[in-house]
C-alpha positions in Angstrom: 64.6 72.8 65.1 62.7 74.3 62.2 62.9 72.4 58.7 64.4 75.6 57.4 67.2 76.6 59.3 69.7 74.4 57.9 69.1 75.5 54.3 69.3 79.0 55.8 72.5 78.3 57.3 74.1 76.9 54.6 73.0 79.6 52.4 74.4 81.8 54.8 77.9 79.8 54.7 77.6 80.1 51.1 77.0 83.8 51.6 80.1 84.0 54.0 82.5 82.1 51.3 81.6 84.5 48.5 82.1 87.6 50.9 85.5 86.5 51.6 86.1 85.3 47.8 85.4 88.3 46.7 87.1 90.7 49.3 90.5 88.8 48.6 90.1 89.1 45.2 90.0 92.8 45.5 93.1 93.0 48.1 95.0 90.6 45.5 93.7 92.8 42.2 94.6 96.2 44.2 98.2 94.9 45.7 99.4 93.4 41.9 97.7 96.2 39.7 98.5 99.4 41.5 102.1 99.3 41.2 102.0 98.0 38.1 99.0 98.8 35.4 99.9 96.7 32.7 99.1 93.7 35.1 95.0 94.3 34.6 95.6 92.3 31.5 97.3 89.6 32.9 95.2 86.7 33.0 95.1 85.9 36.7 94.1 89.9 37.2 91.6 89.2 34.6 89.9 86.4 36.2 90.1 88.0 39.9 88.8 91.5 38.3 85.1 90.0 38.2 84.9 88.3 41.9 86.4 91.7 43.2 84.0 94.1 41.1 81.3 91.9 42.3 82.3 92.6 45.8 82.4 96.3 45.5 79.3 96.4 43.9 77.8 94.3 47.1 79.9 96.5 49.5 78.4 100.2 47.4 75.2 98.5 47.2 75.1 98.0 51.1 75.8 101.6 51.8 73.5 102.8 49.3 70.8 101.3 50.8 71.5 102.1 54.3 72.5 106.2 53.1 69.0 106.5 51.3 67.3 105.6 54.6 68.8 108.6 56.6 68.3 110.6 53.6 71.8 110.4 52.5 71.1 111.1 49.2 74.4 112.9 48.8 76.5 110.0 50.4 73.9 108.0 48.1 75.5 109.3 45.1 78.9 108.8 45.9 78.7 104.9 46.4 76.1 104.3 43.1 79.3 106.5 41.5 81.6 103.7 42.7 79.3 101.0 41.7 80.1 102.2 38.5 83.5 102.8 38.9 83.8 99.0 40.1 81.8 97.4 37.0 83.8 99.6 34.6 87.3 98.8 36.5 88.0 95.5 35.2 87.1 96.5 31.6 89.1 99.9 31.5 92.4 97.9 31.6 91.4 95.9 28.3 92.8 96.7 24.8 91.3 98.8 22.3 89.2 97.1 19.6 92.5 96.8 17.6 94.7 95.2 20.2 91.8 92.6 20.6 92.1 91.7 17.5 94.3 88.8 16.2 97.2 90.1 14.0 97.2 90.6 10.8 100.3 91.6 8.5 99.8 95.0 7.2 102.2 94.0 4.5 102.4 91.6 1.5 103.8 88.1 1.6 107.4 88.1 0.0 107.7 92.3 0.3 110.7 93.1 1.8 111.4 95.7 3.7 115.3 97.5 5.0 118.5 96.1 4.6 119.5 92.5 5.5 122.4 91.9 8.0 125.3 89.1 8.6 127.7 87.2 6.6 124.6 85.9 4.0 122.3 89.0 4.7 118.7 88.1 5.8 119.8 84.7 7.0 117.9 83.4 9.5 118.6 79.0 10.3 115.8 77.0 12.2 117.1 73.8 13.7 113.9 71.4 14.6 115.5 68.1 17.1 112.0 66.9 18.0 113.9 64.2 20.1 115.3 66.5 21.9 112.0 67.3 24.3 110.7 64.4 25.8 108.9 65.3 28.7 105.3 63.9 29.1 104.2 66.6 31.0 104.2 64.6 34.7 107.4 63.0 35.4 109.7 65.5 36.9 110.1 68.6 34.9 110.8 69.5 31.5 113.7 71.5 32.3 115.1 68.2 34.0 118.3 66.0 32.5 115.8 63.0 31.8 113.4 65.0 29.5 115.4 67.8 27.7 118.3 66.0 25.3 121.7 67.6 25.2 123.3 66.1 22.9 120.8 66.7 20.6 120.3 70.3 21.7 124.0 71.0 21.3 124.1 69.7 18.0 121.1 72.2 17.3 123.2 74.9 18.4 126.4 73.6 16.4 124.3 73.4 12.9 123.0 76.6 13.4 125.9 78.1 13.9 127.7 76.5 10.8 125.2 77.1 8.5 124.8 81.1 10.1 128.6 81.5 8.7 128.7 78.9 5.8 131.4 76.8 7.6 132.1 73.0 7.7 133.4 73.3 11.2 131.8 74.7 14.6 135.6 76.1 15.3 135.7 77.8 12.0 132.5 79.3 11.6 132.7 81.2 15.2 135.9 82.5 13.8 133.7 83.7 10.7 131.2 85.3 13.1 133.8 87.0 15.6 135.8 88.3 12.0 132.6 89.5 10.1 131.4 91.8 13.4 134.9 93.3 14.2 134.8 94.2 10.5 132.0 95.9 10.3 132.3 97.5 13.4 135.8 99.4 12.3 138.0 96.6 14.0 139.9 95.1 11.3 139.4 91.5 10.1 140.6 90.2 14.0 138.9 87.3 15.0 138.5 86.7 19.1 141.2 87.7 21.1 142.2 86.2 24.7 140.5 88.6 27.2 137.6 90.0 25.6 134.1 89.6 27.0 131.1 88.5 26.2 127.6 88.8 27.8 124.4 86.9 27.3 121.5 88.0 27.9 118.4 85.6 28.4 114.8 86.0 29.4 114.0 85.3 32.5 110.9 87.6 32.6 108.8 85.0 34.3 111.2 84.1 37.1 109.8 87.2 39.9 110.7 85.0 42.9 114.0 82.8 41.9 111.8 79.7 42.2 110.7 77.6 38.8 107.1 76.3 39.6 106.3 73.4 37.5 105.9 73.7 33.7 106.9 77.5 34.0 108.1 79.0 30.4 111.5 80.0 31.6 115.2 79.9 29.5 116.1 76.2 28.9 119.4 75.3 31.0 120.2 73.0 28.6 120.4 75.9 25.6 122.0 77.7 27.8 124.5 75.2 28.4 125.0 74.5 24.9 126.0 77.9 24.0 128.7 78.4 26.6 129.7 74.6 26.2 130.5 75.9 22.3 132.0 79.5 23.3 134.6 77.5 25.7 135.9 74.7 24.1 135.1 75.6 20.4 135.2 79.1 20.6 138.1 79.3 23.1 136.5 81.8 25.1 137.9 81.3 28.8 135.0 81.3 31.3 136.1 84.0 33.2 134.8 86.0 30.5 131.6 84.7 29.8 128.3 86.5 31.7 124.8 85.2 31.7 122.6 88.5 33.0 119.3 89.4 32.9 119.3 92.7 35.1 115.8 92.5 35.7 114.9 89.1 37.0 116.8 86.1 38.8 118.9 83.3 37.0 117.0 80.4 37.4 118.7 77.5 39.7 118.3 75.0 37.5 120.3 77.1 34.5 123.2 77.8 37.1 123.4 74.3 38.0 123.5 72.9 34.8 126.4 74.8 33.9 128.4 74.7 37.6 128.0 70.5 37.2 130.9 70.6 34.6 133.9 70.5 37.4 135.9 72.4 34.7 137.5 75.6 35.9 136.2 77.3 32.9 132.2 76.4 33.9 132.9 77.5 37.3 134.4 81.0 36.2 131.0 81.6 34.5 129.4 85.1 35.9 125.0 84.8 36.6 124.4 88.9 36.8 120.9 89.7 37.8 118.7 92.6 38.9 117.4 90.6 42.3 120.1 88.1 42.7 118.6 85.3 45.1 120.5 82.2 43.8 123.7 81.0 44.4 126.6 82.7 43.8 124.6 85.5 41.9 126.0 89.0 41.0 123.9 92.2 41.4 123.3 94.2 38.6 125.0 97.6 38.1 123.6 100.3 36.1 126.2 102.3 34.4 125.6 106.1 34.0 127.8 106.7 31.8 126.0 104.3 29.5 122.4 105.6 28.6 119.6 105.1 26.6 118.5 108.6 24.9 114.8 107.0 24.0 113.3 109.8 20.7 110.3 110.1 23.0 110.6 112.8 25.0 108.0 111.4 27.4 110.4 108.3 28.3 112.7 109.1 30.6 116.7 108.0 29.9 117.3 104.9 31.4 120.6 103.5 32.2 122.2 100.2 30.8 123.6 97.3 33.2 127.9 96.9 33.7 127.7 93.5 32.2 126.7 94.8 28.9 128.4 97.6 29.0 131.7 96.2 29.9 131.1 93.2 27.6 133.2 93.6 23.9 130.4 91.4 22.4 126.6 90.1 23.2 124.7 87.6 22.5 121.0 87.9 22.6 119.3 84.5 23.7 115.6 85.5 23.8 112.4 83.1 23.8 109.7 82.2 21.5 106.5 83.1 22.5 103.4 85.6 22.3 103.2 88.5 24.6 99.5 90.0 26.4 100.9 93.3 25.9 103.4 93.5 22.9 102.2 90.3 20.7 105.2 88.8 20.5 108.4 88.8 23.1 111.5 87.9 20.9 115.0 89.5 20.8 114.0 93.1 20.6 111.9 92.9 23.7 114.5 90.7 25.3 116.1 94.2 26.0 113.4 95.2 28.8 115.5 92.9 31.3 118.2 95.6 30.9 117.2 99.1 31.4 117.7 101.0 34.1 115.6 104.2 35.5 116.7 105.7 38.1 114.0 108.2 39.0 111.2 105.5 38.1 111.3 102.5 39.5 114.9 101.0 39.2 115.5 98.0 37.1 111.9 98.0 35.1 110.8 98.7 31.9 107.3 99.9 33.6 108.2 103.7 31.9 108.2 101.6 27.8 104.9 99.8 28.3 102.9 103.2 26.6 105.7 103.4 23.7 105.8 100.1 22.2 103.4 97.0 22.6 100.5 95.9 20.0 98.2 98.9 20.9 100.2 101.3 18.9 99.6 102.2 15.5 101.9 101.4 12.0 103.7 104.7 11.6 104.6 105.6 15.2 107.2 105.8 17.3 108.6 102.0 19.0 110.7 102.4 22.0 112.3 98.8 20.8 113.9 100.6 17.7 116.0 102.7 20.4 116.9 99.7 22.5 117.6 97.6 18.7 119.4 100.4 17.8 121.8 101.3 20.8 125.8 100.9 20.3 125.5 99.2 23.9 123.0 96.8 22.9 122.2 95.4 19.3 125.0 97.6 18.3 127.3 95.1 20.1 125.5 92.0 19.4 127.5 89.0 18.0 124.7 86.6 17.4 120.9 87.0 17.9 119.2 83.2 19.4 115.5 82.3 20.1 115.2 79.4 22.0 111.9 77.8 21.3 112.5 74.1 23.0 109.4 74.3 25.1 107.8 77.5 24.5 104.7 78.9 26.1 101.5 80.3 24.5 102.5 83.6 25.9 104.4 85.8 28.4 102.3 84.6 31.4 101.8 80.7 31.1 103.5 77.3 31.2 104.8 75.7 28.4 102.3 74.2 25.1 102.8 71.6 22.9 102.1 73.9 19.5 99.7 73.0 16.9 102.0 73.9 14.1 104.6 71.3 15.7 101.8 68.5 15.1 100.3 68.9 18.7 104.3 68.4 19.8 106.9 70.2 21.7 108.4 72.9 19.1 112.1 71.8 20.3 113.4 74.6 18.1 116.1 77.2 17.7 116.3 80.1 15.6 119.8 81.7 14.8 121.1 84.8 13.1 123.2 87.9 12.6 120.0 90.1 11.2 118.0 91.3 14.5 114.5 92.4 12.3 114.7 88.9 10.0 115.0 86.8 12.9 112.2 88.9 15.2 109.9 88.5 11.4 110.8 84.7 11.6 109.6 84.6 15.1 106.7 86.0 14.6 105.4 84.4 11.5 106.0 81.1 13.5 103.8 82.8 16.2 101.1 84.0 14.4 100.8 80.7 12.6 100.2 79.0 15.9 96.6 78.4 17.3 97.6 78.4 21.0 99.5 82.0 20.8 96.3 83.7 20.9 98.0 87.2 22.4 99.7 87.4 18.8 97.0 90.5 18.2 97.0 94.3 17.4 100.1 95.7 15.5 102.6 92.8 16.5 105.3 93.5 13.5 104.8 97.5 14.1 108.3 98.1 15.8 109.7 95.8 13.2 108.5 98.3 10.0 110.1 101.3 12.1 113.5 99.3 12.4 113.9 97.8 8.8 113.5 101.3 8.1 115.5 103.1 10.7 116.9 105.5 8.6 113.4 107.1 7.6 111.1 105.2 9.3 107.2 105.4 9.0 106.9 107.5 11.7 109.4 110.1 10.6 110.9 110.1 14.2 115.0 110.8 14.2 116.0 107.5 16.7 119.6 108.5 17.8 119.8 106.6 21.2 123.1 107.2 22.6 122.7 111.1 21.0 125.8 111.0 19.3 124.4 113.1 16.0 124.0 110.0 14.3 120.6 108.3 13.3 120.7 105.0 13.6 120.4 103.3 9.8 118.3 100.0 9.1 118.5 97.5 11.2 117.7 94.5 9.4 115.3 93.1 6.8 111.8 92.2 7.5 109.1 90.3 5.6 106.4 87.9 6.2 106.5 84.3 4.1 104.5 83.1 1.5 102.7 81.2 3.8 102.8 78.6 6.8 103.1 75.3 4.5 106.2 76.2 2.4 107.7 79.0 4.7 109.6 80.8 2.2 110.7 84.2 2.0 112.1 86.0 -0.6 115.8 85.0 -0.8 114.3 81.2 -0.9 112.3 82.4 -3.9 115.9 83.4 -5.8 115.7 87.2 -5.1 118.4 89.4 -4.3 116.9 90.9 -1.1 115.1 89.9 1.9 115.3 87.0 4.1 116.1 83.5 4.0 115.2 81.0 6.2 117.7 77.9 6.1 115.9 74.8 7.3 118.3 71.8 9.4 116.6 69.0 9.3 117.0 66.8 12.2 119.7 64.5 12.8 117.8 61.7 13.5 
């Protein structure tokens, strides 16, 4: 055998390998970005995008060659056209030069903006347990009895509450809440009454095929727990009335396990509402007609809102901290995409709101979130607004991080309030303070200038989104802190308006 064959065949195999590489990766870029745009910037689209161009440009190369031979020059022209088409593909789905950029406030520490909300307007509490996540990254799961605390986490929840209404007791201060919304939402000074429902809505944006995979940022079962562990035997909220939902996703297993292992016939009354219900004892979601979202863009179509909301008396929005590729930051306001409903465009996806709202569009312009913020079905029913940041992830599309900010440890936080804008500017300055939430980029607090200021916001747009002939009026207060080292905003400074942050310090 000649000396050379067996480089040449393994240069061949090589040859073979890279083929096939790079033809899946164009099946696998063409199946996931077709339906679905937005998923060019994902970062598993973004590192196939290359081995698939690279393919193409093989493939158009190949014909090229073999058109020019038999004077094919038309047919010639066509496939160096492609070429093109295949380098520029994976850089068309990029952001602009603005979006690329990280975010920076277009605003003034300590400048606030709208009216505050709640009991103490502007309030927001952060309660930091840093006992409370223990996992080392290998044993098990963090998500896992062994490595996520709940005693500790359910204390986080209890002082957050408390110190949300200004009570000494967990018992007293939901009464506080429950009183203070009913009152300003034309209901007397009632507190709860036996019967009513409530709905919570968590994010559960990562969770396409009902299966967890290791490390995955997904809702913590053990916050979850926590809150309906306070609403049924602090609260007295019967279980029967209590809904987790998120109408766009599955409930994780793990989050309806941890609350069916309490044998009480109030934890196994709970209701898990989702949009593809694959776990056990799951309800589909219904879209309610009756109930829609009238988005001020005429180019977004009206989407529909899901029965559990609908038919709940009060919400609570449990949302996640983290970035976002395509928004910069995913906190309550965005926490809404699990529930709309379109029923000429897709079903239960917010595919139709990616154009109207994320980090590419400009301070001054219309924000589909203020509409979804805004809506007497959604934030205007909201009882209590929660970011669970226990184990966050850098953003949207990866596992969880141990933060910087957190001393290169778990964040194990929770953010509470009554104010939807203060608590989304919270979030975010904790965000773009971070080193590992590099998607925190473009116009990140844009939707949160147009909701502060509702009423006549930048953009000058009239948001009326159940189209009852009444603009909504701010939302909330927002502002960005004096800085990452003292985190205070203004009302910690001894103003009259703005936010204040209220800082628990753990109990150990």
């Amino acid at each position: 055998m000649p000396h050379d064959q067996c480089p040449r065949r393994a240069r061949s195999r090589r040859q073979k390998i890279a083929l096939l590489a790079g033809l899946a990766s164009l099946i696998w870029f063409l199946v996931r970005v077709i339906p679905k745009p937005s998923r060019a910037s994902y970062p598993c689209q973004r590192a196939a995008a290359p081995l698939a161009s690279g393919f193409v440009i093989w493939l158009v190369g190949l014909l090229s060659v073999r058109a020019l031979k038999r004077s094919r020059y038309a047919l010639a022209g066509v496939v160096l056209a492609g070429a093109v088409v295949a380098i520029w593909l994976p850089l068309a789905f990029t952001d602009d030069v603005g979006a690329q950029e990280a975010f920076v406030p277009s605003d003034a520490p300590n400048t606030p903006i709208g009216v505050g909300k709640g009991i103490f307007p502007g309030r927001v509490v952060w309660a930091h347990e840093p006992a409370a996540a223990k996992w080392d990254g290998k044993t098990g799961d963090w998500w896992d009895d062994a490595n996520s605390d709940q005693r500790l986490i359910s204390t986080m929840l209890s002082g957050a509450v408390k110190s949300l209404a200004g009570k000494k007791t967990e018992k007293e201060a939901w009464d506080a809440l429950f009183r203070h919304f009913n009152l300003t939402h034309g209901a007397g000074k009632s507190g709860y009454r036996a019967g009513e429902k409530i709905a919570i809505k968590i994010n559960e944006n990562q969770n396409r095929s009902g299966t967890w995979t290791t490390g995955q940022a997904v809702p913590s079962p053990h916050m979850v727990y926590a809150l309906v562990a306070s609403l049924i035997e602090v609260a007295g909220v019967r279980g029967e009335n209590i809904t987790v939902y998120d109408a766009s996703r599955v409930i994780g297993e793990p989050i309806v396990k941890k609350i069916r292992a309490n044998a009480s016939a109030d934890f196994q009354a709970v209701r898990f509402v989702a949009g593809r219900p694959g776990g056990t004892g799951q309800i589909a979601a219904e879209s309610d007609p009756a109930n829609a979202v009238h988005f001020a863009d005429p180019a977004i179509p009206d989407a529909y809102l899901p029965k559990a909301a609908t038919e709940a008396r009060y919400l609570i929005n449990f949302a996640l901290l983290r970035a976002h590729i395509l928004f910069g930051v995913t906190l309550t306001a965005k926490n809404h995409f699990g529930e709309v409903y379109f029923p000429n465009n897709g079903g239960w996806t917010p595919r139709p709101l990616h154009a109207f709202g994320g980090r590419t569009r400009p301070l001054g312009s219309y924000n589909c979130l203020v509409d979804l913020m805004g809506h007497k079905q959604l934030g205007g029913k909201t009882l209590l607004y929660l970011v669970d940041g226990l184990y966050p992830g850098e953003h949207n599309e990866t596992k969880v991080t141990k933060f910087a900010s957190f001393g290169d440890q778990w964040a194990a936080s929770l953010l509470a309030s009554q104010d939807p804008v203060a608590i989304d500017s919270v979030g975010l300055d904790f965000l773009r303070n971070e080193p590992k939430a590099t998607q925190v980029r473009g116009t990140a607090d844009a939707y949160l200038h147009e909701a502060a200021l509702a009423a006549k916001p930048p953009s000058g747009t009239v948001y009326d989104p159940a189209r009852e002939g009444k603009p909504l009026a701010s939302l909330g207060v927002h502002e960005h802190w004096n800085n990452a080292t003292g985190r205070q905003y203004s009302r910690n400074l001894g103003k009259q308006e703005g936010i204040e942050l209220v800082t628990l310090p753990p109990s150990n």
